[in-house]
C-alpha positions in Angstrom: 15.6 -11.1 -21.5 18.4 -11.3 -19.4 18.2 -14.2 -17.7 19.3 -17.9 -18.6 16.6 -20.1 -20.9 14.7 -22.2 -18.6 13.5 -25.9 -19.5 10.6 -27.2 -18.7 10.4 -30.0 -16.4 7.9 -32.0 -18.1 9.5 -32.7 -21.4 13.1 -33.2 -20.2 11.2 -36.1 -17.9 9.7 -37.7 -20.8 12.6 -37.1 -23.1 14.8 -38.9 -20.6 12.4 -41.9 -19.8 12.4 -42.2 -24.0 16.3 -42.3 -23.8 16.3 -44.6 -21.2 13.7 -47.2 -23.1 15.8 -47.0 -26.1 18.8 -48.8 -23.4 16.2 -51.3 -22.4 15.1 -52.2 -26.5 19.1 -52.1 -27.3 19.5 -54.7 -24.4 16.8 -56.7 -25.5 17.8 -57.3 -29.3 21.4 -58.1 -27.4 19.4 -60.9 -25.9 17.4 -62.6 -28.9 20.7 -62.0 -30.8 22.2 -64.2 -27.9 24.5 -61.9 -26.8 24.8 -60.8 -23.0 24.6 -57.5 -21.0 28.0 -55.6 -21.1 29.0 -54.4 -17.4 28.8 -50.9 -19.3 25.1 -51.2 -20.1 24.6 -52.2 -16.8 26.3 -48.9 -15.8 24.2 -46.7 -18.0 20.9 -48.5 -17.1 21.8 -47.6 -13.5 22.8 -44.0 -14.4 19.7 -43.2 -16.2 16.9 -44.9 -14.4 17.3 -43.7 -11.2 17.5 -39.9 -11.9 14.8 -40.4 -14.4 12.1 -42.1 -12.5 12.9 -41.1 -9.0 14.3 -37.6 -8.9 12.2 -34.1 -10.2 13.7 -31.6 -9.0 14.1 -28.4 -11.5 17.7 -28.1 -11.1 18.4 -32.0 -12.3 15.9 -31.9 -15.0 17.7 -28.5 -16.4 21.3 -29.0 -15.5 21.6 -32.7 -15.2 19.5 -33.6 -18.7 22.6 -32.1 -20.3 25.2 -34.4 -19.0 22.4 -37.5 -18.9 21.9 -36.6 -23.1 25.3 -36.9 -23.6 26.1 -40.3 -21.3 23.5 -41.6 -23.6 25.0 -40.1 -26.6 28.0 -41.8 -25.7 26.7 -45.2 -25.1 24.7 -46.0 -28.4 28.1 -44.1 -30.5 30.2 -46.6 -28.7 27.8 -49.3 -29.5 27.8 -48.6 -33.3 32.1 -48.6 -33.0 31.5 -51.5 -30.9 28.8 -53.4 -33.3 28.3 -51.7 -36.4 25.3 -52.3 -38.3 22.4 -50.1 -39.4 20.1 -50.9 -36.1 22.7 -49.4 -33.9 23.1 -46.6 -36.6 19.1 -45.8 -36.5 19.3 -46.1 -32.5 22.3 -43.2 -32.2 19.7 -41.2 -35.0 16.7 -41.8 -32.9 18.7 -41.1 -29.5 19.3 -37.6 -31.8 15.9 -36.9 -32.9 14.8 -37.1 -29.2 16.7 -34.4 -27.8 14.1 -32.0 -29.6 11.8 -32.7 -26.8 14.3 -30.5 -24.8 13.8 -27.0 -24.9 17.8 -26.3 -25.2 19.3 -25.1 -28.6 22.6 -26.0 -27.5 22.1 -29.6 -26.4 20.3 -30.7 -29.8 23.4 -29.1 -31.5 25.4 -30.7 -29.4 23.9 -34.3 -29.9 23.4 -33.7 -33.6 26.9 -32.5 -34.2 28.3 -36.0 -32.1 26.0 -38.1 -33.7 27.0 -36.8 -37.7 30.6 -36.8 -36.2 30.1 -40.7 -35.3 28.4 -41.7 -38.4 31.0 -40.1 -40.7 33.7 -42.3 -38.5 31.7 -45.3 -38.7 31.3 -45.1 -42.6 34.8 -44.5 -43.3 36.7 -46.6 -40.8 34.1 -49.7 -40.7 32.0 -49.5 -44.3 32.3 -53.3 -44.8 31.1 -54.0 -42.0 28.2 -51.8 -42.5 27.5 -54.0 -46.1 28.3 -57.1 -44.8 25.7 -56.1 -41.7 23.2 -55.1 -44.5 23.9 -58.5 -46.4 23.0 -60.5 -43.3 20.2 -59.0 -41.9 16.7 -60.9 -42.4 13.8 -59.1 -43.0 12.4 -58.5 -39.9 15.6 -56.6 -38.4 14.3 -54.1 -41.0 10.5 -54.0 -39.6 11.4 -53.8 -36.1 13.5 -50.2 -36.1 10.6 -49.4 -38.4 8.1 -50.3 -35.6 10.2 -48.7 -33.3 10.4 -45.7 -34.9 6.6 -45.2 -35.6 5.7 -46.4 -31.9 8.3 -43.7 -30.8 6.9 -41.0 -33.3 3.7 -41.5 -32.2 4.7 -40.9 -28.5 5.9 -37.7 -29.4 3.2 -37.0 -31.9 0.6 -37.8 -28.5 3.1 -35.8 -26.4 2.9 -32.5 -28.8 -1.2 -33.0 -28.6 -1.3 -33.0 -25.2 1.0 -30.0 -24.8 -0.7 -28.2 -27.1 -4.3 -28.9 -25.5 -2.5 -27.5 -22.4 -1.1 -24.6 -24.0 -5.2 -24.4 -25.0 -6.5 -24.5 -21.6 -3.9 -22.2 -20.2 -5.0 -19.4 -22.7 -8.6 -19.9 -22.3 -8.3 -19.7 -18.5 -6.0 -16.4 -18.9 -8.6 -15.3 -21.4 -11.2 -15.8 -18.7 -9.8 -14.3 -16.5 -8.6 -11.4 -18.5 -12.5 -11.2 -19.3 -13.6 -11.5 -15.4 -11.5 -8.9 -14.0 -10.4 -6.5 -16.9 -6.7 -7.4 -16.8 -4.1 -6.6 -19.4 -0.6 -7.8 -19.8 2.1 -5.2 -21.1 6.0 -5.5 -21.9 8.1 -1.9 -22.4 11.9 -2.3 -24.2 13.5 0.3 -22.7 16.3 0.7 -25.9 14.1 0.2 -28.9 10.8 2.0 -27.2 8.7 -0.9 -28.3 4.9 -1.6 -26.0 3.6 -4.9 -26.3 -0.1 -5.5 -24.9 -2.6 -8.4 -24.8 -6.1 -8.2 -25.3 -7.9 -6.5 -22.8 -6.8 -2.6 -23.6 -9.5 -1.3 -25.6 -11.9 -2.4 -22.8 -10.1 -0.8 -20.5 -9.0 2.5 -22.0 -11.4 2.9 -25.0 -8.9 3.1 -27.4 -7.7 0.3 -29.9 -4.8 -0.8 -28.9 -2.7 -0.8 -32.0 -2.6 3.2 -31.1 -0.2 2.3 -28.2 2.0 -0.6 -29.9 2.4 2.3 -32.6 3.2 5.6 -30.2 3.7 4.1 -26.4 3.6 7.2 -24.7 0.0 8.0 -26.1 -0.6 5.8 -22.8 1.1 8.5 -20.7 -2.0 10.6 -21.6 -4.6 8.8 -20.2 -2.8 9.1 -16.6 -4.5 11.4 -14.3 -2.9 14.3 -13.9 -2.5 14.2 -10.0 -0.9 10.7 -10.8 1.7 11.6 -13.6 4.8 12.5 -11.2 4.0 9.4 -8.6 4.2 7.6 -12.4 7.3 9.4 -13.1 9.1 8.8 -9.7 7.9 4.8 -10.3 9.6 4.7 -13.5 13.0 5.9 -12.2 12.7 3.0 -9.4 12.3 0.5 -12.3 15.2 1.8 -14.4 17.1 1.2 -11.6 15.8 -2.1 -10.7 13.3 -2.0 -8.2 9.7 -3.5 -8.6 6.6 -1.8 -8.2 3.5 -1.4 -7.8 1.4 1.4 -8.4 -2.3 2.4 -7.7 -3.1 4.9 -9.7 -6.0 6.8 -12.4 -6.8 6.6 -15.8 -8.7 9.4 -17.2 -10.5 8.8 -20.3 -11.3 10.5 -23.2 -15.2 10.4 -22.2 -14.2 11.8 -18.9 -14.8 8.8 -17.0 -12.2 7.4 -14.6 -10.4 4.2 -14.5 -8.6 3.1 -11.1 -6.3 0.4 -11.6 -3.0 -2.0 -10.2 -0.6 -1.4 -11.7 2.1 -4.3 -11.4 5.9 -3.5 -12.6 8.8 -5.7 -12.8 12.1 -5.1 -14.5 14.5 -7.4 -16.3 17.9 -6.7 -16.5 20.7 -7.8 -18.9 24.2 -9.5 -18.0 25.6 -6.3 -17.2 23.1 -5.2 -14.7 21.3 -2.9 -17.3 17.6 -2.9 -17.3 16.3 -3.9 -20.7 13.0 -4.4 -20.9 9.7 -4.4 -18.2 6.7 -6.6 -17.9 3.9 -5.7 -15.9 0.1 -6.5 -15.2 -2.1 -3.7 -14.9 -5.7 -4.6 -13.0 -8.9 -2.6 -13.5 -10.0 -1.8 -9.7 -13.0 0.9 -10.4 -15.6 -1.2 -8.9 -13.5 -2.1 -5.8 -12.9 1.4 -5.7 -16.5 2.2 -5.9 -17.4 0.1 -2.9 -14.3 1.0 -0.9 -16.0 5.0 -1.2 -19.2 4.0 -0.6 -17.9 2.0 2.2 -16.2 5.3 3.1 -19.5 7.1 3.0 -21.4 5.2 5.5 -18.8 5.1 8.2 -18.4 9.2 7.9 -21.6 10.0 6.3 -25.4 10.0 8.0 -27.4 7.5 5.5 -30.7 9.5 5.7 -29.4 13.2 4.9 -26.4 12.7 3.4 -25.3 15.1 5.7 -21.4 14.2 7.8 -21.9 12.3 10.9 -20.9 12.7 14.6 -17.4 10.8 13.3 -17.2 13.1 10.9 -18.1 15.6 12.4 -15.1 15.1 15.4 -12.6 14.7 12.8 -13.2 18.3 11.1 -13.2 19.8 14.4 -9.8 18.2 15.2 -8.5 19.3 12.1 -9.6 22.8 12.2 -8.6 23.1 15.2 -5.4 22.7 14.6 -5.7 25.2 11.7 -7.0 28.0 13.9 -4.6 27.7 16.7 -2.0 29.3 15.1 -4.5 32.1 13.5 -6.2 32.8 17.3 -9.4 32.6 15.0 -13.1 31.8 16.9 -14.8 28.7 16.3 -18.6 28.4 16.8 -20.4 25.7 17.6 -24.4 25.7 16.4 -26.6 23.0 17.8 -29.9 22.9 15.9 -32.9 20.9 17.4 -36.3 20.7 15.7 -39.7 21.9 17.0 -42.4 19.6 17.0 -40.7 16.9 15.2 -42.2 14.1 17.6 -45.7 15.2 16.7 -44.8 14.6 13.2 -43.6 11.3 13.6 -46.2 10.3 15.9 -49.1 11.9 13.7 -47.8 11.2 10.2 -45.4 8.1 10.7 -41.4 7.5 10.3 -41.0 7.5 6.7 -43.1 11.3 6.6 -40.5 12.1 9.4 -37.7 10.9 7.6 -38.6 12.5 4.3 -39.3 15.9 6.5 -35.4 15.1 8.1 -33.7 15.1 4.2 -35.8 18.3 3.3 -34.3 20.1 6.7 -31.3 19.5 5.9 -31.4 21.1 2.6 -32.8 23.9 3.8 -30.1 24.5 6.8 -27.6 23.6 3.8 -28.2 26.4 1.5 -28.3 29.8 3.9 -24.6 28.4 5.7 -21.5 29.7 4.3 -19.4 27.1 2.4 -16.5 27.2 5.0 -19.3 25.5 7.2 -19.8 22.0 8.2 -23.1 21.1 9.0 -23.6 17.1 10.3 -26.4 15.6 11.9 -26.0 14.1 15.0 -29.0 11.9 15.0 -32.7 12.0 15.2 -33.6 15.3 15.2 -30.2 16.6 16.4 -28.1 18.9 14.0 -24.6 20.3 14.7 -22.6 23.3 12.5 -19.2 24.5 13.0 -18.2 28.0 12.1 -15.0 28.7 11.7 -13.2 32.5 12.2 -16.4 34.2 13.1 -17.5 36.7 14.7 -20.5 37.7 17.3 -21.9 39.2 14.5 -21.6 36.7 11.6 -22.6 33.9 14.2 -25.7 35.9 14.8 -26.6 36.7 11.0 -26.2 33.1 10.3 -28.5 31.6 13.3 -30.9 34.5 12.0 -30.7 32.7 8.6 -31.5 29.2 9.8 -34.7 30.6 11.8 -35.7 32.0 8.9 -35.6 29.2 6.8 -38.2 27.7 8.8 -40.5 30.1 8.5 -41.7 28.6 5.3 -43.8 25.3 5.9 -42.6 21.9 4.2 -44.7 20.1 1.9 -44.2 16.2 2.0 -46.4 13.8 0.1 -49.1 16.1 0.1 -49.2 17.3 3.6 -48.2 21.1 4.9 -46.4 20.9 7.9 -45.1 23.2 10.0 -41.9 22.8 12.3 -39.6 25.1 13.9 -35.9 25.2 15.3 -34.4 25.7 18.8 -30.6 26.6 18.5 -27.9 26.8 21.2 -24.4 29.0 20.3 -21.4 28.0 22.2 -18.0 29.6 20.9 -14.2 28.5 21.1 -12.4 29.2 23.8 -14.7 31.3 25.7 -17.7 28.3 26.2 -15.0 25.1 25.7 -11.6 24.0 24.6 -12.8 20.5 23.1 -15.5 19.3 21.0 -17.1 17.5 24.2 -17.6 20.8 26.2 -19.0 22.7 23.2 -21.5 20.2 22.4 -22.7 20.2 26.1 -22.6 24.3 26.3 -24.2 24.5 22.7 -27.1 22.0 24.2 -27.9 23.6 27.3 -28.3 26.9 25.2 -30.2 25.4 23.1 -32.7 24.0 26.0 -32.7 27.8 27.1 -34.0 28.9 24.0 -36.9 26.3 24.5 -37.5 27.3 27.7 -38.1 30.7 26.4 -40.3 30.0 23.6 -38.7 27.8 21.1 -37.7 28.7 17.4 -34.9 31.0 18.6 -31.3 31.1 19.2 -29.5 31.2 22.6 -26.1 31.7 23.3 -24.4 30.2 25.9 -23.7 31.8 29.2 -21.2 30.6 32.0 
C-alpha cells in the first residue's frame, strides 16, 4: 500500500517476445500470400526486437512494455484497416489476449478497449470486405490461426505451470525456513486495526493465532514488561516513518521467555500518511541462550560457579565508584586453603575439585548478600565487603573460620582442611584493587606464619 504496482520482469519479457513472434508470423503469411515487407513492418520489427531480446532492465520492462504494447497495438489495427480479413482480425484479438501476461490492469484495459474500438470500425466501415475475405479464404487459412492459437495457448498454458511450480518452491522454501528458525511474518493497518500473521505464531507464542487476527493488542500482552515502553517509543518511530528494529521479550503464559527480532517497516500513502506496517519477527532464545552462557564463562569461574578475577575487577570498579561519594570502607578478604595440596596429591584432582565446589558453598552461605565472593584460581578465594566496619569485617572472617571447622565428606572420604585469611581495607591498606590484593595476601601469609586457619589483618 502506497506505492506504485510493480511488474514483474519475467512475464513482460515473455509477453513481449510473444508480441514480437506474432510480427514475424504476420510477415510470413505476407510472404506465401506474395506480398512484400512494408518499410513499416520493418520499423516495428526493429522497435520490438531489440528491446526485447537485448535489454532487461526493470525500468524498460515496467515502463517501456507500456508504450512497446501499444506500438504493437497499433501495427496489427493498422493492418486490419490496411488488409481486412478475419486473420488480421484474430491477430489484433490474440495481440489482446496477450497482454494478460502483464501484471498491469490498466494496459490490458487499454489494449482491450483499442482493439473492440478497431473491430467496431472495421465492421462498419469495411463489412464487405470482411465477406468477400471469408468467401475467398481456402481451408487452410482457417487451420493455421487455429494452429496458432493453440500453439500460443499452450505457451501460456506451460508459462502459468511453471510459474506456479515457482510460486511452489518459493513457499516451501519460506515454509522451511519459517520451520528452521521460528519466523513469522506480520502486517498491522494502522486505520482499520486489522493483524495479519503467517504460520509460525502458535509455535512461537503458544497461543492460536486466530486470537490475535481477532483482538491485535492481545499481542501487546505477551511483551515483557521491562520491554513495553522501548515497544511503545518504537511504535511512535514507525508512525512517523522510520524503520526499526527491535530486540525485545516475550513472556508467556507458562512463564517461559521468548527473545526475539523484531523487524519493522512502514508504508506510507500518497500523502505521506503511514497506512499500514509489515514486519518479520525472529525467534532468537537459543542464540540468546549461548550468547549468556558465553557470558558466563568469560565472568564466571567454570568449576565453582563462583565470579572470576574479571569479574571480580569489574565489581570493584563499580563499587568503587559507588562508595566514593558515601566515604564508606571497603574490605578486601583473601581466603587460602589449608592443606589443599595434600588433598590433591593424596586423593587426586577430581576429589580436589569436588572439595573446591563444596568450599565455596560453604564460604557462600555465612557472607552477607551485599558480598561478592570470586575465586581467583586454585585454591585462591577473594571477598569484597562493602561499608563495613572493624567489627563486621571481624564477625564475618570469624564466620568463614568457622565454617571449616566441620570436615567435608567427598565420595566417601572425611577430609579435613582449614583456611588462612588476609584482611586489607580501603583506603587505609590500598587505593586500587592491585594494592589490596597484594596487602590482603601478605596478611594472609602472616596468618600462616602464625599457625594457619586464622585471620590477619594487614599492617603497614
Amino acid at each position: 500500500m502506497g506505492r506504485p504496482t510493480q511488474i514483474t520482469n519475467y512475464p513482460n519479457h515473455i509477453m513481449l517476445k510473444l508480441l514480437w513472434f506474432i510480427v514475424v508470423i504476420t510477415c510470413l503469411l505476407d510472404l506465401v500470400q506474395g506480398k512484400q515487407f512494408t518499410l513499416f513492418q520493418y520499423m516495428i520489427l526493429l522497435v520490438i526486437l531489440l528491446p526485447t531480446l537485448f535489454t532487461k532492465g526493470e525500468t524498460f520492462l515496467t515502463r517501456g512494455s507500456y508504450l512497446l504494447v501499444m506500438v504493437l497495438i497499433l501495427y496489427f489495427s493498422l493492418r486490419l484497416f490496411w488488409q481486412p480479413s478475419l486473420i488480421n482480425l484474430l491477430f489484433l484479438y490474440l495481440a489482446m489476449f496477450l497482454t494478460i501476461l502483464c501484471q498491469s490492469t490498466a494496459l490490458i484495459l487499454i489494449a482491450g478497449i483499442a482493439a473492440t474500438i478497431v473491430s467496431i470500425g472495421i465492421f462498419r466501415f469495411y463489412p464487405d470486405n470482411l465477406v468477400s475475405a471469408m468467401e475467398e479464404m481456402q481451408a487452410l487459412w482457417f487451420i493455421i490461426p487455429g494452429l496458432i492459437l493453440i500453439s500460443l495457448m499452450l505457451v501460456v498454458n506451460r508459462f502459468i505451470q511453471v510459474a506456479h511450480q515457482q510460486t511452489l518452491r518459493e513457499q516451501q522454501q519460506w515454509h522451511n525456513i519459517q520451520k528452521g528458525f521460528a519466523m513469522l511474518r506480520w502486517s498491522y493497518e494502522i486505520k482499520t486495526e486489522r493483524l495479519f500473521l503467517s504460520q509460525g505464531a502458535e509455535e512461537l507464542t503458544g497461543l492460536p493465532a486466530e486470537l490475535f487476527v481477532k483482538q491485535p493488542k492481545e499481542i501487546q500482552k505477551l511483551v515483557h514488561p521491562y520491554d513495553s515502553l522501548r515497544l511503545f517509543e518504537a511504535y511512535k518511530d514507525l508512525l512517523a516513518g522510520k524503520k526499526k528494529v527491535i530486540e525485545h521479550r516475550l513472556l508467556l503464559n507458562d512463564g517461559s521467555i521468548r527473545w526475539v527480532h523484531n523487524f519493522a517497516l512502514p508504508f506510507k500513502d500518497q500523502t505521506g500518511q503511514v497506512v499500514r506496517v509489515d514486519g518479520l519477527i525472529i525467534d532468537v532464545s537459543e542464540q540468546k541462550s549461548r550468547e549468556e552462557k558465553i557470558k558466563h564463562m568469560a565472568f564466571y569461574d567454570q568449576l565453582t560457579g563462583l565470579p572470576n578475577r574479571i569479574m571480580f575487577e569489574n565489581y570493584f570498579a563499580f563499587t568503587l565508584a559507588g562508595e566514593k561519594h558515601r566515604e564508606q570502607k571497603l574490605a578486601l578478604i583473601f581466603i587460602d586453603l589449608d592443606q589443599f595440596k595434600q588433598v590433591n596429591d593424596e586423593m587426586g584432582h577430581d576429589v580436589g575439585d569436588l572439595l573446591l565446589k563444596e568450599v565455596a558453598v560453604r564460604i557462600k552461605t555465612v557472607m552477607r548478600e551485599s558480598d561478592l565472593l570470586a575465586r581467583l584460581g586454585g585454591d585462591e578465594f577473594v571477598a569484597l565487603l562493602t561499608s563495613v566496619s572493624r567489627e563486621t569485617i571481624t564477625r564475618v572472617a570469624e564466620r568463614i573460620i568457622e565454617t571449616f571447622s566441620r570436615s567435608f565428606v567427598i565420595e566417601g572420604h572425611e577430609l579435613h582442611v582449614g583456611a588462612s585469611i588476609g584482611i586489607s581495607v580501603y583506603p587505609e591498606d590500598g587505593k586500587d584493587l592491585e594494592t589490596l590484593i597484594k596487602s590482603a595476601d601478605e596478611a594472609m601469609y602472616t596468618a600462616k606464619r602464625k599457625g594457619k586457619n586464622q585471620y590477619y589483618f594487614y599492617v603497614n
